[in-house]
N, C-alpha and C positions, 0 to 999 in steps of 0.2 A: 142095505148094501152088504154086500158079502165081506167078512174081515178080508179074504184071500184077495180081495183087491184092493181093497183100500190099503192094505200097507205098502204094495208098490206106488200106489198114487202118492202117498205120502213120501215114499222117498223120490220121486219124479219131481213133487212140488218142491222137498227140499233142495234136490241139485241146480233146479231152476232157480231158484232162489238165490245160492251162492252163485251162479253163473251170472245172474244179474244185481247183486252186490257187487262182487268183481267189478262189470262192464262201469257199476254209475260211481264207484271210489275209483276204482284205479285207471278206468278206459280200455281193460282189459276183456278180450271177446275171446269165443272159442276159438280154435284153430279153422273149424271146417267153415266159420263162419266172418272171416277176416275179411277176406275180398267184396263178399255183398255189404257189410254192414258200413253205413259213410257215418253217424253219428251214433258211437258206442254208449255216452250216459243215457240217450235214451234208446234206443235198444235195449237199456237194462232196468228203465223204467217198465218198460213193457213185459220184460221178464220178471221183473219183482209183480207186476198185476197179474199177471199168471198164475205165478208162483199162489198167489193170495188166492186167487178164485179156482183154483184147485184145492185147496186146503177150504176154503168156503162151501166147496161143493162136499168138500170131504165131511166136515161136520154136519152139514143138514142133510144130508145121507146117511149119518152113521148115527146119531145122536138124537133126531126130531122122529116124534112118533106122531105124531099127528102129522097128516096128509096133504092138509093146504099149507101150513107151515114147510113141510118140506119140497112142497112142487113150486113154494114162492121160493126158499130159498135156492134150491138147484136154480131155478130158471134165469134169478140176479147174478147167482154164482156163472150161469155161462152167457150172460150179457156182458160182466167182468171179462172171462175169458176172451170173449170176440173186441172188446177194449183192448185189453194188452196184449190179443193178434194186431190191432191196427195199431196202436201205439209201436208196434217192435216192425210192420210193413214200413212207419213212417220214417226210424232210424234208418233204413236200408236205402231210402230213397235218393239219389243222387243228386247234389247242388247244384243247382243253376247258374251258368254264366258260366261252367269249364268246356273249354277246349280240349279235344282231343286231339292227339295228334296222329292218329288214324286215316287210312284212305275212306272217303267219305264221296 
């Protein structure tokens, strides 16, 4: 893996990171991301599994020389990823049993 990318990933995974620390202490979310998000601690568990499996990917990319160690570890690393996409789909999901009060 090239340095010139992995330092942006690395600061992507960190910001990710704090932005889903934030959502699971404080219930705090992005701005752009208020209105979709119905349950913020996990939204921000799904960010912090992110946040990991970028940094997971990061090192057995950067660090593993050998070739089936690093196509095992990328490929954990982005089964991780597609986990805390569905874990962070799942916070967004809307609760059951509300009424709208909308023309329907």
């Amino acid at each position: 893996m090239n340095p010139y990318f992995a330092l942006p990933l690395l600061v992507v995974a960190l910001l990710v990171a704090a932005a889903g620390f934030a959502a699971v202490t404080r219930g705090w979310v992005l701005p752009m991301n208020r209105r979709r998000v119905r349950s913020p601690r996990l939204y921000g568990w799904g960010q912090l599994v992110v946040a990991f499996a970028l940094c997971w990917q990061l090192v057995f990319g950067m660090l593993m020389s050998d070739p089936g160690t690093r196509m095992l570890g990328t490929l954990s690393g982005g089964v991780m990823l597609l986990a805390g996409v569905i874990v962070m789909m799942a916070g967004q999901l809307t609760r059951g049993g509300r009424r709208g009060g909308g023309m329907s």
